[in-house]
Structures are given as structure tokens and as C-alpha cells.
PyMOL commands that place a pseudoatom at each C-alpha (Angstrom):
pseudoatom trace, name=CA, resn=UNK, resi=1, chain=A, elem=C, hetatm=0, pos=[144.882, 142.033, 91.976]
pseudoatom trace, name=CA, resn=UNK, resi=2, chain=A, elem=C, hetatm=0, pos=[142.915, 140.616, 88.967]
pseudoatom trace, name=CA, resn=UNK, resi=3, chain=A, elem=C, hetatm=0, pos=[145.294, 137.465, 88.523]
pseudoatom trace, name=CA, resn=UNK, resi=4, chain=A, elem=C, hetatm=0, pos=[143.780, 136.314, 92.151]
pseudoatom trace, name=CA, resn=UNK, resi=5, chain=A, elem=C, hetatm=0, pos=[140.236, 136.985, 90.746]
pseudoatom trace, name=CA, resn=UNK, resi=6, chain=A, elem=C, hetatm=0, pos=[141.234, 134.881, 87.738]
pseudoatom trace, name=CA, resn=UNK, resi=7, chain=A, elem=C, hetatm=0, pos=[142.744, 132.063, 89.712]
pseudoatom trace, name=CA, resn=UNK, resi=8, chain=A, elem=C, hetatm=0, pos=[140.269, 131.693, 92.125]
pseudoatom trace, name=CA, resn=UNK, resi=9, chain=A, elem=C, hetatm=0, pos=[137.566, 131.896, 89.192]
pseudoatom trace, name=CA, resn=UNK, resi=10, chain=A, elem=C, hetatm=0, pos=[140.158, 129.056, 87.272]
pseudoatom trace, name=CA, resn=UNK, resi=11, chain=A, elem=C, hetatm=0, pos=[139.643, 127.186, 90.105]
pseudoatom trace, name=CA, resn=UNK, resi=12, chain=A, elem=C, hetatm=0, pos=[135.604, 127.042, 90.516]
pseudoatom trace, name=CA, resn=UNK, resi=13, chain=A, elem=C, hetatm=0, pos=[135.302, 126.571, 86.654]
pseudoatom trace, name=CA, resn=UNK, resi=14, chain=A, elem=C, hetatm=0, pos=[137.363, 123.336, 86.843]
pseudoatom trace, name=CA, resn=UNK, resi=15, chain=A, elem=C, hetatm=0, pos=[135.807, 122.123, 89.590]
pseudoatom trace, name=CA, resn=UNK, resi=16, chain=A, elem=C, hetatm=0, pos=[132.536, 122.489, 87.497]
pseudoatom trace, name=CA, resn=UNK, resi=17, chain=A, elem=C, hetatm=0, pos=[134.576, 120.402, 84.393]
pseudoatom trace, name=CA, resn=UNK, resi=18, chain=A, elem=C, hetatm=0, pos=[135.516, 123.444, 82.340]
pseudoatom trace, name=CA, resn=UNK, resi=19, chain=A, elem=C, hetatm=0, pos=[139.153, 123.375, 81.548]
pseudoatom trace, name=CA, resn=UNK, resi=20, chain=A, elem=C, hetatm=0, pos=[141.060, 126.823, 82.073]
pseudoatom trace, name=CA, resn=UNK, resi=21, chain=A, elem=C, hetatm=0, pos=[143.909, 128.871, 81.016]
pseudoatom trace, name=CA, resn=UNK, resi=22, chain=A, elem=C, hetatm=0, pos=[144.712, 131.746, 83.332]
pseudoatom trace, name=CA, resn=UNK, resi=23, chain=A, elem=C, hetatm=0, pos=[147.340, 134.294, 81.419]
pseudoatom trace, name=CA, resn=UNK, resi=24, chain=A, elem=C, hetatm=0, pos=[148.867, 137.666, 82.682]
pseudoatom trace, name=CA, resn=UNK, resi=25, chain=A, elem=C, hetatm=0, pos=[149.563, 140.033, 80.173]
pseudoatom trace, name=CA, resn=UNK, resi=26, chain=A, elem=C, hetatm=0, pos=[151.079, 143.038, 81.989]
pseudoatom trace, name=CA, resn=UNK, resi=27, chain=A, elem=C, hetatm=0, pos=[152.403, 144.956, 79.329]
pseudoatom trace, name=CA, resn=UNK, resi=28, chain=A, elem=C, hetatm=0, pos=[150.466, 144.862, 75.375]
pseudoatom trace, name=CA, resn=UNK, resi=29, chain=A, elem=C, hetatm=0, pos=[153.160, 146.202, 74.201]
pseudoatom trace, name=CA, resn=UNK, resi=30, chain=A, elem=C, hetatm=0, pos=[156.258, 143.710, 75.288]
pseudoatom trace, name=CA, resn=UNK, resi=31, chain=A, elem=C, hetatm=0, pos=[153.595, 140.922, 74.545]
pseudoatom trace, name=CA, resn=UNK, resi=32, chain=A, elem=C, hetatm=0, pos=[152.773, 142.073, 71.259]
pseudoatom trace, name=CA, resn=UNK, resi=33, chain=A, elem=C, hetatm=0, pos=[156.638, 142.143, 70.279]
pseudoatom trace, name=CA, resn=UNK, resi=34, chain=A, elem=C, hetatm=0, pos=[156.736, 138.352, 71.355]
pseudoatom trace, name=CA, resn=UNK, resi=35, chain=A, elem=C, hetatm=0, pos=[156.575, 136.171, 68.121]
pseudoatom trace, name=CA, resn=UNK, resi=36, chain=A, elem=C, hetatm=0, pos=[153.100, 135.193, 66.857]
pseudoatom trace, name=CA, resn=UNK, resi=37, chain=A, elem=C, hetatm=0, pos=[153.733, 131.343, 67.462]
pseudoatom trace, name=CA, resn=UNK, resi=38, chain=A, elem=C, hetatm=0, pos=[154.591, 132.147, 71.299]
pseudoatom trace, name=CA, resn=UNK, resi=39, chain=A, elem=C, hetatm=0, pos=[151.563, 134.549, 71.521]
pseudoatom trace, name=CA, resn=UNK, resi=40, chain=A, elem=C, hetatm=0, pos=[149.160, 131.227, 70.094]
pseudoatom trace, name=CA, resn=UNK, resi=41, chain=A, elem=C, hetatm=0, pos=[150.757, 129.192, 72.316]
pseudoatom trace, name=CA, resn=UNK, resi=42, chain=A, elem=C, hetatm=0, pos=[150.193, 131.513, 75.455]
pseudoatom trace, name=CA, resn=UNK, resi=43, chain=A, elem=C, hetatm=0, pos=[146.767, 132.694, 74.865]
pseudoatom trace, name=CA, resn=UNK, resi=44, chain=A, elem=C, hetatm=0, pos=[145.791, 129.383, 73.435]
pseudoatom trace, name=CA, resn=UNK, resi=45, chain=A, elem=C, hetatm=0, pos=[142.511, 128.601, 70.910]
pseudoatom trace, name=CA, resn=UNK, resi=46, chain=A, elem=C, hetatm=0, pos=[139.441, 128.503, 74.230]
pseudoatom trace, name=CA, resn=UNK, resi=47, chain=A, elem=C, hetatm=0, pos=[136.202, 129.187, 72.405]
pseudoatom trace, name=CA, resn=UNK, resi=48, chain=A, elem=C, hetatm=0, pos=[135.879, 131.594, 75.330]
pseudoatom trace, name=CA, resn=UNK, resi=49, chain=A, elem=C, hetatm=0, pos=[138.397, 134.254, 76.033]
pseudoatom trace, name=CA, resn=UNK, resi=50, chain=A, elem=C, hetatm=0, pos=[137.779, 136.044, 79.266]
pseudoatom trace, name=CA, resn=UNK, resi=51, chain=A, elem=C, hetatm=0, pos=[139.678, 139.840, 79.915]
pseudoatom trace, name=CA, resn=UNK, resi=52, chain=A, elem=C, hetatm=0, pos=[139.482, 140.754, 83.725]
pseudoatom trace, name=CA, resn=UNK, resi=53, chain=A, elem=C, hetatm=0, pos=[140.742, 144.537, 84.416]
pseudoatom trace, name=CA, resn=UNK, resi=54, chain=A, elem=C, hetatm=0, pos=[140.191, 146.700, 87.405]
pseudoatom trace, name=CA, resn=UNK, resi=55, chain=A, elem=C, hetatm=0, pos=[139.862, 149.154, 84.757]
pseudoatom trace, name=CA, resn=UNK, resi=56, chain=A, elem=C, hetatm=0, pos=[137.906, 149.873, 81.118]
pseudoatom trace, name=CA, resn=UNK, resi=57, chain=A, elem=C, hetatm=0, pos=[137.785, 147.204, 78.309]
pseudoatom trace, name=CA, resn=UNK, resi=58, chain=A, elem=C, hetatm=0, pos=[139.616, 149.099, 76.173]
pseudoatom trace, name=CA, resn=UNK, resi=59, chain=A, elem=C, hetatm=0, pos=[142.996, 147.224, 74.231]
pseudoatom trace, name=CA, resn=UNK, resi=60, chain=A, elem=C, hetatm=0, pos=[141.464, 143.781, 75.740]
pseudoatom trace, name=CA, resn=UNK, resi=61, chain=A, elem=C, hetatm=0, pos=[139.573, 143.345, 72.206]
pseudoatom trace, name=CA, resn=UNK, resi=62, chain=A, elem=C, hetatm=0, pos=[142.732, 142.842, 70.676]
pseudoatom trace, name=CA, resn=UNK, resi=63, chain=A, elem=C, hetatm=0, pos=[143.546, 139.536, 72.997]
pseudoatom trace, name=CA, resn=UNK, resi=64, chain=A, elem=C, hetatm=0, pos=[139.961, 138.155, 73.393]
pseudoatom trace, name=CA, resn=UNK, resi=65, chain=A, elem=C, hetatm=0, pos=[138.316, 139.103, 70.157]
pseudoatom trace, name=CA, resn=UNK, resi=66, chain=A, elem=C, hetatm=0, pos=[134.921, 141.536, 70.239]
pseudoatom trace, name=CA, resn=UNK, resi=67, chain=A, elem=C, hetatm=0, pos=[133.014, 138.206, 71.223]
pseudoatom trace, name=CA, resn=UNK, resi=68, chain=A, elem=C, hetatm=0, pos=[135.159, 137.512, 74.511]
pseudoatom trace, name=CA, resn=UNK, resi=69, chain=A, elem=C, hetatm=0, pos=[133.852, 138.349, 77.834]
pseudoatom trace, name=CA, resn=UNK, resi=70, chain=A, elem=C, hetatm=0, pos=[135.550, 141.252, 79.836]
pseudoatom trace, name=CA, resn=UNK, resi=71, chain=A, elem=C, hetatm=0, pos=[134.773, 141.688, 83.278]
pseudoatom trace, name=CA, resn=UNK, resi=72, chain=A, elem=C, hetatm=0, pos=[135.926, 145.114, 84.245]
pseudoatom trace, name=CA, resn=UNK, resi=73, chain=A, elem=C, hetatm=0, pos=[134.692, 148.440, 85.078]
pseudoatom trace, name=CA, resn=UNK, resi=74, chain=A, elem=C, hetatm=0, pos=[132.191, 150.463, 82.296]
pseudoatom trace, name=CA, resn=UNK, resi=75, chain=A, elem=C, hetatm=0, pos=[132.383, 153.744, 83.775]
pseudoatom trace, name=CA, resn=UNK, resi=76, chain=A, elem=C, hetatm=0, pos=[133.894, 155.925, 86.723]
pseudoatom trace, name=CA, resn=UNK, resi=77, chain=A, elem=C, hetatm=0, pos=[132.948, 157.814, 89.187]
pseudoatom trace, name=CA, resn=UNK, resi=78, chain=A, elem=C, hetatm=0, pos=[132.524, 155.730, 92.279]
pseudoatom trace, name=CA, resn=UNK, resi=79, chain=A, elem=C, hetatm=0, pos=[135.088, 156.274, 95.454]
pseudoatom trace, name=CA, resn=UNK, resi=80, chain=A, elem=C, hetatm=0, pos=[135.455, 153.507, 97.911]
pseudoatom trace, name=CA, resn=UNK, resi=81, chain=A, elem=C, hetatm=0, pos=[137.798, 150.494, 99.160]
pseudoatom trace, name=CA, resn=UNK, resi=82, chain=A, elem=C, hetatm=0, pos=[139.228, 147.786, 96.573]
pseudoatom trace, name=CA, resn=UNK, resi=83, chain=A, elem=C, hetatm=0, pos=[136.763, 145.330, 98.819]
pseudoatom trace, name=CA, resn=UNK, resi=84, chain=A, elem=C, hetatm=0, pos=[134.053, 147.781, 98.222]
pseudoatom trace, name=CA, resn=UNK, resi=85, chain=A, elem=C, hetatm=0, pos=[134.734, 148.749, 94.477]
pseudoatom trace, name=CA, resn=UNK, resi=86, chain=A, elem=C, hetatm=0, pos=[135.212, 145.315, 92.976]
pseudoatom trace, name=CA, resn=UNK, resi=87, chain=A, elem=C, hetatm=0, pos=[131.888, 144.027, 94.167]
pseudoatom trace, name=CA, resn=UNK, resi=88, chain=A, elem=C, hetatm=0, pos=[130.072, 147.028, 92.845]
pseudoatom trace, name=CA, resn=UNK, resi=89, chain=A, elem=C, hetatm=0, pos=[131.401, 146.739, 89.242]
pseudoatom trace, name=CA, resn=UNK, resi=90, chain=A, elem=C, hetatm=0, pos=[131.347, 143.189, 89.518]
pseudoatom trace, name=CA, resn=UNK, resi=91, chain=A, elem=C, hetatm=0, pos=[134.853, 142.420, 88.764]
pseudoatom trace, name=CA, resn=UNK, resi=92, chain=A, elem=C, hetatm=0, pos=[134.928, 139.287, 91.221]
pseudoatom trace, name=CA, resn=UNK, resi=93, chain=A, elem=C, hetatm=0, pos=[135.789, 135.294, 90.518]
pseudoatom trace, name=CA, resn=UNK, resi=94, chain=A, elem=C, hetatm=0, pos=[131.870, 134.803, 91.226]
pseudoatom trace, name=CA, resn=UNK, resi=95, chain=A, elem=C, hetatm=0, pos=[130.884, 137.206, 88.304]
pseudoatom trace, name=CA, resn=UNK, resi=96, chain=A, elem=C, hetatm=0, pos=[133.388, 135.325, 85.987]
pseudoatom trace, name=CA, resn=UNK, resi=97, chain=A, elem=C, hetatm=0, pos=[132.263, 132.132, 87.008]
pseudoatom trace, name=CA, resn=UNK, resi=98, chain=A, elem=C, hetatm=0, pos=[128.713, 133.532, 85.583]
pseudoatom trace, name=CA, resn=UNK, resi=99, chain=A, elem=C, hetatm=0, pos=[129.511, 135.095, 83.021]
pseudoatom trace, name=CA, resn=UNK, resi=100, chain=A, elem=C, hetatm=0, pos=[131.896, 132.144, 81.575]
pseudoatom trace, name=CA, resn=UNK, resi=101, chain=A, elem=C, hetatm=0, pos=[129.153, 129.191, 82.566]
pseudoatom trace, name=CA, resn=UNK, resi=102, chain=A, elem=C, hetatm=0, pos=[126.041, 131.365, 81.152]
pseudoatom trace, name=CA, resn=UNK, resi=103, chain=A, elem=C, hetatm=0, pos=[128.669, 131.537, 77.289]
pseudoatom trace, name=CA, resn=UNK, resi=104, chain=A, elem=C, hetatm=0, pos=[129.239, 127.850, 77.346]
pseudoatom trace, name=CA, resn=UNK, resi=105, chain=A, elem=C, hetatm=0, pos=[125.343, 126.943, 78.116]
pseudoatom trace, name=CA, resn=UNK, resi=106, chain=A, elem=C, hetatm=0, pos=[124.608, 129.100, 75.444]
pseudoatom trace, name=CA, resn=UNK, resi=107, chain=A, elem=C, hetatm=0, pos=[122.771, 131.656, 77.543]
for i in range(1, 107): cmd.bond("trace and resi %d" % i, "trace and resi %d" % (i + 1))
show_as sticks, trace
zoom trace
């Protein structure tokens, strides 16, 4: 469910002239026994590394440094619909879109 979220956000950001990697990690663990040279390669050098998760930040760190952007959920509790939930902890293409545009305008 989050790769649509990213592609759709890949999509508005290079309409707005931002170039944009989307990458599915999965598994950590089978990525992390890939070799370092394929793991550069995949995740690339963007001076913004985005994490989206329908779940908590933690692990992401490790992939986009303490400085990259994670759009996810900070806490539990809340009961509802995947259309309802998203919104509410903001994990949407329109909240990475944001979030990504307010980093590279130095906001």
C-alpha cells in the first residue's frame, strides 16, 4: 500500500522538477545481505531520503539517515478504514509532496 503512496507522490514531485527515486525494501534483512555496491546503487546519493510506512519509524533510520523524512504513523491507538487511517496520520502522496518540497526550500 505505501509503494502507491510513493509513486503517486514520485509522480507530483517530478512534475514540480524534482527528480525521484521510488525503492521498495520489503525485507531489511535480505536487503542488508545484498552487497554494499548494489545497496548504493539502489538507494542512490538524493540529499533527501524519504521512508513511507503504514507503521512506526523504527529500522527506517538505518536507510534514510536520522535527517531523512519518514512519513508514517507516531503512535497507536486509532481504529478505522485504511481510507480513514492514512489521512489521519498523514501517511498520503500529498503529505510527502509537503514534506519533501518544504526540505528542498529549506523550510
Amino acid at each position: 500500500s505505501e509503494v502507491g503512496i510513493a509513486l503517486a507522490a514520485r509522480e507530483a514531485l517530478e512534475k514540480h522538477g524534482h527528480p525521484t527515486r521510488v525503492v521498495s525494501v520489503p525485507c531489511f534483512e535480505l536487503f542488508d545481505k545484498q552487497s554494499a555496491d548494489y545497496r548504493k546503487k539502489t538507494i542512490g546519493n538524493a540529499p533527501i531520503k524519504i521512508a513511507i510506512e503504514a507503521g512506526i519509524r523504527q529500522g527506517w533510520d538505518y536507510f534514510i539517515g536520522t535527517d531523512g523524512i519518514f512519513i508514517g504513523m507516531t503512535g497507536f491507538g486509532a481504529s478505522g478504514t485504511i481510507e480513514q487511517l492514512y489521512p489521519h496520520f498523514g501517511i498520503t502522496a500529498e503529505a510527502t509532496v509537503k514534506a519533501a518540497e518544504a526540505r528542498l526550500h529549506g523550510e
